[in-house]
C-alpha positions as CSV (number, residue, x, y, z in Angstrom):
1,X,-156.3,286.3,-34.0
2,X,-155.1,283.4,-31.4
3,X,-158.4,283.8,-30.0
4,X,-159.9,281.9,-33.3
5,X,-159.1,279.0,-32.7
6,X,-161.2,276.0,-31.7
7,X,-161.7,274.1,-35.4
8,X,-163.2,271.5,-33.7
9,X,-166.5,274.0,-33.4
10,X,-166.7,274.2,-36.8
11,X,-168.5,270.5,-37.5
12,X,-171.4,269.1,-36.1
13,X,-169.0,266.3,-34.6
14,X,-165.4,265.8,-34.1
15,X,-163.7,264.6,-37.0
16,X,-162.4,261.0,-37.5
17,X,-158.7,261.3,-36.4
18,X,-156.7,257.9,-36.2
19,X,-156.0,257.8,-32.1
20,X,-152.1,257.7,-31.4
21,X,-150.0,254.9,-32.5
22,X,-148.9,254.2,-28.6
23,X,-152.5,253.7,-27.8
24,X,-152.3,250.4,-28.9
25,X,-155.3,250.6,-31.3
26,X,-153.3,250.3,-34.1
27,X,-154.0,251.5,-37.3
28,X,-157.3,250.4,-38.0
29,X,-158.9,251.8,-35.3
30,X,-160.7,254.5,-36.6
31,X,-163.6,256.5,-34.9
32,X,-166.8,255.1,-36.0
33,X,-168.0,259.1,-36.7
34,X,-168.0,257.9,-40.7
35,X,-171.3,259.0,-41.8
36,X,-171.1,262.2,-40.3
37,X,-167.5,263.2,-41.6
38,X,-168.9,262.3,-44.7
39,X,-172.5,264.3,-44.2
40,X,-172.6,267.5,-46.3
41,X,-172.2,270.0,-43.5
42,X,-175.3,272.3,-41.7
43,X,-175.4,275.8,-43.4
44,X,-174.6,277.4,-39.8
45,X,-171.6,275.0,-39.8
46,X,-170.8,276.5,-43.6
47,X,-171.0,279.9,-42.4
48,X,-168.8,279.5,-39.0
49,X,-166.4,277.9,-41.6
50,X,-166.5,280.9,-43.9
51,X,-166.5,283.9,-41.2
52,X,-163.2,282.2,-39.9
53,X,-161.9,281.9,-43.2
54,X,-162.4,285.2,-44.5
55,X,-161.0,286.9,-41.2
56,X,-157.7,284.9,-41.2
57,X,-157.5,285.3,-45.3
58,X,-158.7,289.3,-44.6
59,X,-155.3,289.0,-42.2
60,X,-153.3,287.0,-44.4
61,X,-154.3,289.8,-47.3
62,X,-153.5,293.0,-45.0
63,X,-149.8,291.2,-44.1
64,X,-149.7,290.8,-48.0
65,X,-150.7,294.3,-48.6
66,X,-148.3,295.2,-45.7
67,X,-145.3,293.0,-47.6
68,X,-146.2,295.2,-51.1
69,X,-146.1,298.8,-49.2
70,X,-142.8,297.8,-47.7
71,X,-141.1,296.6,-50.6
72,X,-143.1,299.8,-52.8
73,X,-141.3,301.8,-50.1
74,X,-137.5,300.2,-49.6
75,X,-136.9,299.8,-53.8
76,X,-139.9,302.0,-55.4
77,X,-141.3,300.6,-58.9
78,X,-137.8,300.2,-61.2
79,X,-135.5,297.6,-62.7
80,X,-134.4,296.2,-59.9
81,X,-138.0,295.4,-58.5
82,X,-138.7,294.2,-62.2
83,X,-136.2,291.6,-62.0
84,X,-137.8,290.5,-58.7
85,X,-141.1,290.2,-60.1
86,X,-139.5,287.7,-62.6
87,X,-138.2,285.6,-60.1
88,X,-141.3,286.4,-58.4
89,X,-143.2,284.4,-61.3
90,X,-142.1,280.8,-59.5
91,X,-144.2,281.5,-56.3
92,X,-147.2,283.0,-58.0
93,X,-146.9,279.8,-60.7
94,X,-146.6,277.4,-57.7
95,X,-149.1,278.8,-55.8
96,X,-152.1,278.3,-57.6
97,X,-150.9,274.7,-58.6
98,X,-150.1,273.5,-55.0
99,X,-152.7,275.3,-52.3
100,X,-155.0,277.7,-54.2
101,X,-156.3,274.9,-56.6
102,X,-155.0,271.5,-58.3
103,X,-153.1,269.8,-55.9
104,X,-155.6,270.8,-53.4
105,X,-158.6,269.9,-55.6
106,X,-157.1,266.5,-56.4
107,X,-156.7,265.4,-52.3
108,X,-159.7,266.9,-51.1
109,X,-161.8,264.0,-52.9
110,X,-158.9,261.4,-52.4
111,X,-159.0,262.1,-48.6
112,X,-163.2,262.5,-48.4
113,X,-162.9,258.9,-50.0
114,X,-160.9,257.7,-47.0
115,X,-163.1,259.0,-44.5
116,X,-166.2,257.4,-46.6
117,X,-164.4,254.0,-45.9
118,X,-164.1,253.9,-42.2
119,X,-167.6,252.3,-41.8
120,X,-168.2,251.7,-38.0
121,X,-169.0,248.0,-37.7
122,X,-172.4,247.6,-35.5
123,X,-171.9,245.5,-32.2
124,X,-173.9,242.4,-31.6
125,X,-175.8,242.3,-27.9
126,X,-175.6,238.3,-27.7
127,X,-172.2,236.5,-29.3
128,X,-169.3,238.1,-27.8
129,X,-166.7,239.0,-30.5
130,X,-164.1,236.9,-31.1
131,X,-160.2,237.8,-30.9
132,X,-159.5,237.4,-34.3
133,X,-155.7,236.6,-35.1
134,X,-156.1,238.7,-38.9
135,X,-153.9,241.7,-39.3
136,X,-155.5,244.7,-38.8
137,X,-156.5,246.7,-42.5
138,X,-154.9,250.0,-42.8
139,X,-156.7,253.1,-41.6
140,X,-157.6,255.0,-45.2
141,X,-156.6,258.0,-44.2
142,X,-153.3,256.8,-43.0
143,X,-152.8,254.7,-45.8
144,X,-153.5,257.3,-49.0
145,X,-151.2,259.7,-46.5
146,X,-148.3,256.7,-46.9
147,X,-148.8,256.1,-50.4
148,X,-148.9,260.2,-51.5
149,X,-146.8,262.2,-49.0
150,X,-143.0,260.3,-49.4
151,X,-143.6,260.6,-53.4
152,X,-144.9,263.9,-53.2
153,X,-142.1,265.4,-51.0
154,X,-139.3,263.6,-53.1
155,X,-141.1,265.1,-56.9
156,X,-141.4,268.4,-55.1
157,X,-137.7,268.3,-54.1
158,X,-136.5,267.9,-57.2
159,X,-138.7,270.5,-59.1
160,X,-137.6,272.8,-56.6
161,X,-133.9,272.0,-58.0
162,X,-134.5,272.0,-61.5
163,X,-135.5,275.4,-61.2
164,X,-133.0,276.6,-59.1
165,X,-130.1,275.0,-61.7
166,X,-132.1,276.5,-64.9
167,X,-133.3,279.9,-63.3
168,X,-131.1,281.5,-66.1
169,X,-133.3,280.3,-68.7
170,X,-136.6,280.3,-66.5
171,X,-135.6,284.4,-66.3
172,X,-134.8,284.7,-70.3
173,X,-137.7,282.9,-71.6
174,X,-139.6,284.8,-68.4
175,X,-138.4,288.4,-69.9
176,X,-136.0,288.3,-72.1
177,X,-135.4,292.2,-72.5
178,X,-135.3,292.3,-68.7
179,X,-131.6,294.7,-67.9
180,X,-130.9,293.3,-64.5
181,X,-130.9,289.7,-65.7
182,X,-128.2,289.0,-63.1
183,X,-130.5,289.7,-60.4
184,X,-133.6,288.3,-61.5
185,X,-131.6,284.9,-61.8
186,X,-130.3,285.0,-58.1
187,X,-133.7,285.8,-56.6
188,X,-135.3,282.9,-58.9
189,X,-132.6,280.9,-57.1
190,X,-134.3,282.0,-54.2
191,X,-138.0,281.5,-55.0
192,X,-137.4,278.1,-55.9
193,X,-137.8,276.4,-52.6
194,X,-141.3,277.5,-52.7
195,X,-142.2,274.8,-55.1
196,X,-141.5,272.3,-52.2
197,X,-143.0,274.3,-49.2
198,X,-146.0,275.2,-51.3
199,X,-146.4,271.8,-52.0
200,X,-146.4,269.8,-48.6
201,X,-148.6,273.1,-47.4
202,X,-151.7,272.5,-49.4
203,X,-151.2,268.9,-49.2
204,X,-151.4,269.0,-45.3
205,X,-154.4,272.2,-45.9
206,X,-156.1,269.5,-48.0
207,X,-156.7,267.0,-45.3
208,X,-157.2,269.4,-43.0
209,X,-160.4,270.9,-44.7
210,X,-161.4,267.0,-46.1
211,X,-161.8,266.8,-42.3
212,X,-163.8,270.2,-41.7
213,X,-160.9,272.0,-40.0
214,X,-160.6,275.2,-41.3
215,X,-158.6,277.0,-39.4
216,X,-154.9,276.3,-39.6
217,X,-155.2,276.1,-43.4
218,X,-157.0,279.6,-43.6
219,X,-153.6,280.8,-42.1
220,X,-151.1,279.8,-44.7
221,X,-150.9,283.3,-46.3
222,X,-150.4,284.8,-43.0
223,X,-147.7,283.3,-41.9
224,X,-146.5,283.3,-45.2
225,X,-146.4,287.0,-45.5
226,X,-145.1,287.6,-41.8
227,X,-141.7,285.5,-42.8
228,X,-141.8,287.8,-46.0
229,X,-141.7,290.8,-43.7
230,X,-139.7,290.1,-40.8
231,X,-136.7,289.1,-43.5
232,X,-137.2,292.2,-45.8
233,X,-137.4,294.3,-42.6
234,X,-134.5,292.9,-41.2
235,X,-132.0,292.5,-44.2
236,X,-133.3,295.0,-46.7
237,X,-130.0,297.4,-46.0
238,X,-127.8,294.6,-46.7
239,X,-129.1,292.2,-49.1
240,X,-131.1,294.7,-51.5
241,X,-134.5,293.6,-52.7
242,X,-132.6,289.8,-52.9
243,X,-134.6,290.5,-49.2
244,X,-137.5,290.2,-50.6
245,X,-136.8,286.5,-52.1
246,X,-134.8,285.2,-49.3
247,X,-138.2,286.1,-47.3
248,X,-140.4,284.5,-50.1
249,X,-138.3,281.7,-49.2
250,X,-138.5,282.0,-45.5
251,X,-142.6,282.6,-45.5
252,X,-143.4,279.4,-47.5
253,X,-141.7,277.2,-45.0
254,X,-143.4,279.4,-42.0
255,X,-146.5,277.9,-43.9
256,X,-145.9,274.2,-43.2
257,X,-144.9,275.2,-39.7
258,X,-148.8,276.1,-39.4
259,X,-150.5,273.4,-41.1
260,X,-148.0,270.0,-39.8
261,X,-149.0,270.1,-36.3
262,X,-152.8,270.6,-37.0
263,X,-152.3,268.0,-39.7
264,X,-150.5,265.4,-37.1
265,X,-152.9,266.3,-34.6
266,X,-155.9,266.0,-36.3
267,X,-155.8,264.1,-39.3
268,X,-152.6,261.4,-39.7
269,X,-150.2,260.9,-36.8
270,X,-146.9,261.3,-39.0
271,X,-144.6,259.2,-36.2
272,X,-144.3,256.0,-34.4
273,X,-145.2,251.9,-35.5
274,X,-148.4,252.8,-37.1
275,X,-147.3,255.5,-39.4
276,X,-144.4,252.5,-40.3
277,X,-146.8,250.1,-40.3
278,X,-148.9,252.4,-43.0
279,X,-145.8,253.0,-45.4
280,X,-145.7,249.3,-45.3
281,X,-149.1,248.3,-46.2
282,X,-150.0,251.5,-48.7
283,X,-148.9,250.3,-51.8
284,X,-151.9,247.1,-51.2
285,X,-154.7,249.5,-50.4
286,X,-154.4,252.3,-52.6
287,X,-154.3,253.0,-55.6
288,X,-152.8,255.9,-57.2
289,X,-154.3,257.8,-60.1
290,X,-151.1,260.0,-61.6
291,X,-152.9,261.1,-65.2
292,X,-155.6,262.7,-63.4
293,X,-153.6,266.0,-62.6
294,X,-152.2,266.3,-66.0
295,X,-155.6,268.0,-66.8
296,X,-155.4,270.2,-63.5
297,X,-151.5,271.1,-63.9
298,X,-152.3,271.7,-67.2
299,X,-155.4,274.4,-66.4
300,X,-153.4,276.3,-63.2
301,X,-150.2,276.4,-65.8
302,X,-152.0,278.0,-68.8
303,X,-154.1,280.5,-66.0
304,X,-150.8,281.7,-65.1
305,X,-149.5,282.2,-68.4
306,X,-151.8,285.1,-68.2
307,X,-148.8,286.8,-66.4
308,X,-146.4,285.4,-68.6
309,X,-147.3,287.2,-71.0
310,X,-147.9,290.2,-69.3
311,X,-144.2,290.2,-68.1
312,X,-142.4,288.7,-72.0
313,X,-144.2,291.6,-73.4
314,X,-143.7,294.4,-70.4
315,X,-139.8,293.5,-69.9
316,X,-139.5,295.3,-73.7
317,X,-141.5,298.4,-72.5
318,X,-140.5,301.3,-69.9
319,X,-138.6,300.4,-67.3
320,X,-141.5,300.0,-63.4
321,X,-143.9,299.0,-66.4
322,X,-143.7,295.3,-64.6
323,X,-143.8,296.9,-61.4
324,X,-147.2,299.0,-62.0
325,X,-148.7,295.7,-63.4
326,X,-148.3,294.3,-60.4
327,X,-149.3,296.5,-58.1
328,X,-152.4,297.1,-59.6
329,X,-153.2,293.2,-59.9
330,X,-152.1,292.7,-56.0
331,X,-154.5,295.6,-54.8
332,X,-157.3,294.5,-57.3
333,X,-157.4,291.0,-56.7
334,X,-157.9,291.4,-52.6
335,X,-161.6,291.8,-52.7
336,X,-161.9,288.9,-55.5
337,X,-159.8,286.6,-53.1
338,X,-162.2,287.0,-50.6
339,X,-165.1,286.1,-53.2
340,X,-163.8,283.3,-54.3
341,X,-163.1,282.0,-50.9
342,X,-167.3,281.4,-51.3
343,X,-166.8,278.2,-53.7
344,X,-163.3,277.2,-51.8
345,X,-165.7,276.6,-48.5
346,X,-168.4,274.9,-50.5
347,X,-166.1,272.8,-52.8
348,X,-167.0,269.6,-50.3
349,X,-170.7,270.2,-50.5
350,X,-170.8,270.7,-54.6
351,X,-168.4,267.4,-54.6
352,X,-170.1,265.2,-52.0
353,X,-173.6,266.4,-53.7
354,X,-172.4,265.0,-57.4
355,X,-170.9,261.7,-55.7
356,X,-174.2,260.8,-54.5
357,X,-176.3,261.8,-57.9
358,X,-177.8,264.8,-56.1
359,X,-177.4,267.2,-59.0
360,X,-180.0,269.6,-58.0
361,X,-178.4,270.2,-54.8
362,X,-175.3,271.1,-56.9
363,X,-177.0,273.3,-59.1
364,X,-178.8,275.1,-56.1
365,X,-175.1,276.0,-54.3
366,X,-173.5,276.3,-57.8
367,X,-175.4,278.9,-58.4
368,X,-175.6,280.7,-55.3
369,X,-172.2,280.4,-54.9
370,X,-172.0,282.2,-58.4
371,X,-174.3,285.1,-56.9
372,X,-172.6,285.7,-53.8
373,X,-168.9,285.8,-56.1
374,X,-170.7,288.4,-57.9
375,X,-172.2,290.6,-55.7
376,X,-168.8,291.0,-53.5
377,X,-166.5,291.3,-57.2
378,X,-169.0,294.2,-58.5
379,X,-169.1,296.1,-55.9
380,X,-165.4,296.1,-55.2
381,X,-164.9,296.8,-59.3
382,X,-167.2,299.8,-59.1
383,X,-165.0,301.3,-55.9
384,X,-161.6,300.6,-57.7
385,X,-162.9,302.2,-60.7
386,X,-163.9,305.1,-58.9
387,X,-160.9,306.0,-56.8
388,X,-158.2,304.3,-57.9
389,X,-155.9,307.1,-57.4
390,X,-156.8,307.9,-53.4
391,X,-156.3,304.0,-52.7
392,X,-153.1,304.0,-54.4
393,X,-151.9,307.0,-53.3
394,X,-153.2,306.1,-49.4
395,X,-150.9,302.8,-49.8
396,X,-148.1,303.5,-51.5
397,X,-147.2,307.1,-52.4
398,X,-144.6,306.5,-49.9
399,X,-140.5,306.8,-50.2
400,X,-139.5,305.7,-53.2
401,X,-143.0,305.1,-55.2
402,X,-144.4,308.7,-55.8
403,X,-146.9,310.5,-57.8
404,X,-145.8,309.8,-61.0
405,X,-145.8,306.0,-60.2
406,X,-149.2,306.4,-58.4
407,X,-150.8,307.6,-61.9
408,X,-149.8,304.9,-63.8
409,X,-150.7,301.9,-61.6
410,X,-154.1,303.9,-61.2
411,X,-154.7,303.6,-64.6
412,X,-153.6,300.2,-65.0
413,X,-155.9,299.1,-62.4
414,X,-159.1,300.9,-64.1
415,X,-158.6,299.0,-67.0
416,X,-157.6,295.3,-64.7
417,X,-160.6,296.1,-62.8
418,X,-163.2,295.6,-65.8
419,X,-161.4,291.9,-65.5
420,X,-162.2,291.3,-62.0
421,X,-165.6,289.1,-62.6
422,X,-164.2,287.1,-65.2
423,X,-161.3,286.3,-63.2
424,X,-163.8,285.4,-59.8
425,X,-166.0,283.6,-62.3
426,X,-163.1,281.3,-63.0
427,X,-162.0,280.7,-59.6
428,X,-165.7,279.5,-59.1
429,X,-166.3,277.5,-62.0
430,X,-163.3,275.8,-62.3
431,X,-163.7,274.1,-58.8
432,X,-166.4,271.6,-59.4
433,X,-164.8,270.1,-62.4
434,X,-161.4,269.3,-60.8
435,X,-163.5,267.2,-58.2
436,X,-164.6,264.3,-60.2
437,X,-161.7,262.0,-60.0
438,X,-159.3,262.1,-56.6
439,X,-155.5,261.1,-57.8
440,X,-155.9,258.7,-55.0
441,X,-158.6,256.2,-53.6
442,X,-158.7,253.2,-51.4
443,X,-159.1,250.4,-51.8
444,X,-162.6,249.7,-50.2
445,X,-164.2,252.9,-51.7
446,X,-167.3,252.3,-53.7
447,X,-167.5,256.2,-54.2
448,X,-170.1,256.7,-57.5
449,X,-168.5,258.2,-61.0
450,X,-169.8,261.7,-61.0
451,X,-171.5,262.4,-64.3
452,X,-169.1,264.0,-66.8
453,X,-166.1,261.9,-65.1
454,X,-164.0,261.1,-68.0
455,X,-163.9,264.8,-70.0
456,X,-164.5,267.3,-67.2
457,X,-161.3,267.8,-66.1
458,X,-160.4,268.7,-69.6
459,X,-163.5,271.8,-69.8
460,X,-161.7,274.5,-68.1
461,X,-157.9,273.7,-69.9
462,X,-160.1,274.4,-73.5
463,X,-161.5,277.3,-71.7
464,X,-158.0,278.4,-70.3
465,X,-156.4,278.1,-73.4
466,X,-159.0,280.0,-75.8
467,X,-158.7,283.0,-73.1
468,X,-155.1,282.9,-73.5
469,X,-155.3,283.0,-77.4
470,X,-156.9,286.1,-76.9
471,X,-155.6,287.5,-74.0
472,X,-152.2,287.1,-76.3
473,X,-153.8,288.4,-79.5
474,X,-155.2,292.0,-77.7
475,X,-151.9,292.4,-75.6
476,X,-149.2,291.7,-78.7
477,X,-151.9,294.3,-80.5
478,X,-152.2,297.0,-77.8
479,X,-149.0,297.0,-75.2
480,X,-146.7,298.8,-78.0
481,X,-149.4,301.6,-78.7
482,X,-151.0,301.7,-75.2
483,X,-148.3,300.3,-72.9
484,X,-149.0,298.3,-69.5
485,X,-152.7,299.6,-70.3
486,X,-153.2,297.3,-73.7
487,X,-151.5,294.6,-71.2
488,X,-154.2,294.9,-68.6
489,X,-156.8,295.4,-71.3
490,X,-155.7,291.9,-72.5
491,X,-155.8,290.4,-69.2
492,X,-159.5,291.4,-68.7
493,X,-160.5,290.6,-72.1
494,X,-159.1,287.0,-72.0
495,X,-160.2,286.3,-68.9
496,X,-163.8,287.2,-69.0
497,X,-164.0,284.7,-72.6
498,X,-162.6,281.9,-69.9
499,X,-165.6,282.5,-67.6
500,X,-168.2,282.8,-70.1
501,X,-167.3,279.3,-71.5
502,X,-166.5,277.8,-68.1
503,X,-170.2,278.6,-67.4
504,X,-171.5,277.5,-70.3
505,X,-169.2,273.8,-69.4
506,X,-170.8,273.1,-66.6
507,X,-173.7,271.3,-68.2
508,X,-171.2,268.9,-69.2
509,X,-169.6,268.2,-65.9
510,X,-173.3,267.2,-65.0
511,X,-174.3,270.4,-63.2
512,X,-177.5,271.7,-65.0
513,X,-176.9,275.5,-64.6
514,X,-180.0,277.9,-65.6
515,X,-177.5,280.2,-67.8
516,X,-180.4,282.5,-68.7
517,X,-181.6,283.5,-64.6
518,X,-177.6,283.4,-63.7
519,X,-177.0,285.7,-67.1
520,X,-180.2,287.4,-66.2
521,X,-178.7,288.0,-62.1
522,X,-175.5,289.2,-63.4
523,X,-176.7,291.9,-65.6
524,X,-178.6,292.9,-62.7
525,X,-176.3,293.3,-61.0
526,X,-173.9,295.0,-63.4
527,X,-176.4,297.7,-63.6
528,X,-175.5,298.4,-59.6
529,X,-172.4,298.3,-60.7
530,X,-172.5,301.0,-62.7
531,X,-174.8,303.1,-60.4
532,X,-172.4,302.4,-57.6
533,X,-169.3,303.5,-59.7
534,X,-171.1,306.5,-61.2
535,X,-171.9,307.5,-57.6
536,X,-168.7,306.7,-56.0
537,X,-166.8,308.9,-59.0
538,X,-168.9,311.9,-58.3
539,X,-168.3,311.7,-54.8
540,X,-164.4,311.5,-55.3
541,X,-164.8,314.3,-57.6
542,X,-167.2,316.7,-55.3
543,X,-164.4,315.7,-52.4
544,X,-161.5,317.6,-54.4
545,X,-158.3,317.3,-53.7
546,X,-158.6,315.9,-49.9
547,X,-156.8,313.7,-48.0
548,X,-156.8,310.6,-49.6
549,X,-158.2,308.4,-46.5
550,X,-161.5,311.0,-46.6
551,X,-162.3,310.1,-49.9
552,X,-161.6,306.9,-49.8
553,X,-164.0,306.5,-46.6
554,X,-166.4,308.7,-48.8
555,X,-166.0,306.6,-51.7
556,X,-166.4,303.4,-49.9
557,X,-169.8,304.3,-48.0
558,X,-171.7,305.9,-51.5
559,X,-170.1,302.5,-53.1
560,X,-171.8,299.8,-50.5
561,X,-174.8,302.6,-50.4
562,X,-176.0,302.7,-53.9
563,X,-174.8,299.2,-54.5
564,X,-177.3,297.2,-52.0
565,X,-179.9,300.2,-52.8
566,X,-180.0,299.3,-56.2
567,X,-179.7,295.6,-56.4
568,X,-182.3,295.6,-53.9
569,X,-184.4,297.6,-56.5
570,X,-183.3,295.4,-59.5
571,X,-185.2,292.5,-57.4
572,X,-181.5,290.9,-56.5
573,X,-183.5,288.7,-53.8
574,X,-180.2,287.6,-51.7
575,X,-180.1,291.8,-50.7
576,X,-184.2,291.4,-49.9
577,X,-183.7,288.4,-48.0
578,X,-180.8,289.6,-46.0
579,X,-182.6,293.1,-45.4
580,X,-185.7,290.9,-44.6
581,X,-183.1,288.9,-41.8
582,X,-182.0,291.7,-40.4
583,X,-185.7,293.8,-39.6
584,X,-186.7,290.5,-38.0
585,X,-184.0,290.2,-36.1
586,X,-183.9,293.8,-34.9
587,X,-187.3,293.5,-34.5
588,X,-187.1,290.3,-31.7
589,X,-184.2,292.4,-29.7
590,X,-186.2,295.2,-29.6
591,X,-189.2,293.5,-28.0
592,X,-186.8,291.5,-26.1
């Protein structure tokens, strides 16, 4: 994977990037490449920027696989990995607030604002300039960097205390009929100093993709799962599955190792007189916007509750009932990651494209982005569905998790599965409405007020919350007669309510959506869905009781088979179009 790595390839230009402070440019001399940092990028630029994405994210999700089967394997599916799960809660709650989404989603605007004002000044061909004897104005990036980063670092800091001093309650109110409290609370102790690595990480990955460098933050999770296993495999003997938190720990600090030097490098120089000289001048040219990520906080909080209330209500049921929960949500969710990844690489087009009034552009990538979510979620539902068994049995039937384990988690992740397009619907939708106001701006923006400014933030916590209602309402119901399977059952009910009114919100946030052809594309392609799973089933049944990798393999090929067959029949035109790319371009290198 060291091969991939030239992010300057992946825009048209090289980014602006203040020069070094011992150049003797100063701080405002930035590279007058403004208009085409600010440019929506090409489509082949997009698609660079994805295939690098999704192949260090694929890597990043194997090492995460890799960390489950090794901890499935040390400490099996019991109480003791229950009350690491609790603890467990912390990084899974901070994650989604500090690099999958809302910090993130707040920057990325703040720091595209910056790079808006650095307007290259034309020269003149016939009066020589003049030395003026003015101090030079702030570069913006360097400036909102000054202003954020400090403040950011300190409130991070102290959450990640808080939490470690009240990890006793965090783990009652988490699970309060949990039996290894004890332990829960010492690995909580643990997690806790993710809520100040996460933090500076997605920060620093924020400005790196506000400047269309891709790479180092599409690396994060990798590293972040390496220092997970190098610590459990080298202390699991001696510390017990407290390994597993110490390397939670250790992994979310490998994860600003990754992103700091890129960031320095390419974005803000971090050192020397002008990074002084910035922390000097920020609080005179830029203004801070703190209330706009109490809606966004507010939206990645209540989406996690989802778990919460998975693991209140499963810490009262049979003991690995945790554990199965979340292994069926860790093996599910890969293929839905990498879906969702879709709107992550398009969030500065859908942004820049509401900024400027374009709303048509928006609606064109909104809703292609929306197909494309789809088609990869569906297919990877109807596979799960099919053989869950052989895929859990091929990754962790192994030491300590065994057959008995491997049934439940199956059947857990049947049911989780059905959830799996609500939950990539979410992760889509919700993006655009976060982007309308950046917590920070400069002074010399005159960025427009996206339609929808004031209340869209707000759509997605109303939508949150009424899927939690539910989500709550079906699990308290169905967990004490049905077990983790009314759990998950909850999960995906709730969940899909969120997208369906998340869609229906985006009207308001000023992008005119056709619900009917996107409701009309979906069903479409839920009837491949259900082909595909049908197919893939009778497969895995006519393979009998093989090895587990055969009918896996088996499974996988009928699945991607019968899928594009049939969505190509149903007049899915993204399949026609692709199949239409590929004869053509067969066709040239065969009469080359």
């Amino acid at each position: 994977m060291t091969n991939f790595h030239p992010p300057r390839d992946l825009s048209p230009s090289p980014s602006p990037c203040p020069p070094p402070s011992g150049s003797g440019s100063g701080l405002g001399s930035a590279p007058a490449t403004t208009s085409q940092a600010a440019s929506t990028p090409p489509g082949g630029t997009l698609a660079r920027a994805f295939g690098i994405t999704a192949l260090l994210s694929v890597t990043g999700s194997l090492l995460g696989l890799g960390r489950d089967l090794l901890i499935a394997r040390y400490f099996g599916a019991g109480q003791e990995t229950d009350a690491f799960l609790v603890a467990w809660s912390v990084p899974e709650t901070a994650a989604p607030l500090l690099i999958d989404s809302a910090l993130p989603l707040l920057m990325l605007p703040a720091f595209s604002t910056a790079l808006a004002a650095r307007r290259p000044v034309a020269p003149s061909h016939t009066t020589p300039p003049a030395r003026s004897t003015a101090p030079r104005a702030a570069d913006p990036v360097q400036a909102i960097v000054a202003a954020t980063l400090p403040q950011l670092c300190l409130l991070l800091a102290l959450f990640s205390a808080v939490t470690a001093l009240c990890a006793p309650a965090v783990v009652t109110w988490l699970a309060p009929g949990l039996p290894h409290a004890a332990l829960a609370v010492s690995c909580t102790r643990s997690t806790a100093m993710t809520v100040l690595f996460f933090g500076v990480a997605g920060y620093l990955c924020a400005g790196l993709r506000a400047h269309q460098h891709f790479t180092a933050p599409a690396a994060v999770y990798a590293a972040y799962n390496t220092g997970i296993l190098t610590v459990v495999a080298l202390t699991h003997h001696s510390l017990g599955i407290r390994a597993a938190a110490v390397g939670v720990a250790v992994g979310s600090l490998c994860m600003v190792l990754v992103v700091l030097p890129a960031f320095h490098r390419r974005c803000c120089r971090l050192t020397g007189p002008g990074w002084r000289a910035a922390t000097n001048r920020s609080g005179a040219t830029v203004t801070l916007s703190w209330p706009t990520l109490l809606p966004v906080v507010a939206f990645a909080l209540t989406r996690q509750s989802q778990i919460y209330i998975e693991r209140y209500l499963g810490s009262g049921l049979s003991p690995g009932t945790i554990s199965h929960l979340n292994y069926a949500e860790k093996v599910a969710q890969m293929p839905m990651a990498i879906a969702v990844m879709i709107s992550t690489i398009t969030l500065p087009v859908i942004a820049r494209a509401m900024a400027e009034g374009e709303t048509e552009r928006a609606r064109e990538q909104v809703e292609k982005d929306l197909v494309l979510v789809s088609v990869i979620t569906l297919a990877a539902t109807a596979f799960l569905v099919a053989c869950a068994p052989q895929v859990l049995s091929l990754l962790f039937q192994h030491g300590a998790f065994d057959a008995t384990d491997t049934s439940a988690t199956a059947a857990v992740m049947r049911i989780y599965s059905l959830g799996l397009l609500g939950q990539a619907l979410v992760g889509a939708t919700a993006r655009p409405f976060f982007s309308a106001q950046p917590m920070a701006r400069f002074a010399g923006s005159t960025r427009p007020t996206a339609a929808g400014t004031k209340l869209a933030g707000w759509i997605p916590v109303v939508a949150m919350a009424f899927g939690l209602a539910v989500t709550a309402a079906v699990s308290s119901v169905a967990a004490p007669v049905y077990g983790a399977l009314g759990l998950a059952a909850g999960n995906a009910v709730g969940i899909s309510l969120t997208a369906v009114l998340l869609l229906g919100g985006l009207k308001v946030r000023g992008i005119p959506v056709r619900l009917a052809q996107v409701a009309d594309r979906l069903g479409r392609l839920c009837a491949s869905t259900g082909c595909a799973g049908g197919a893939a089933a009778c497969a895995a049944r006519f393979a009998g009781p093989s090895s587990p990798l055969a009918v896996v393999l088996l499974c996988g090929t009928v699945t991607i088979v019968v899928f594009g067959a049939t969505a190509w029949m149903f007049g899915i035109h993204e399949f026609r179009a692709l199949t239409s790319a590929l004869a053509s371009r067969w066709g040239k290198r065969g009469a080359a």
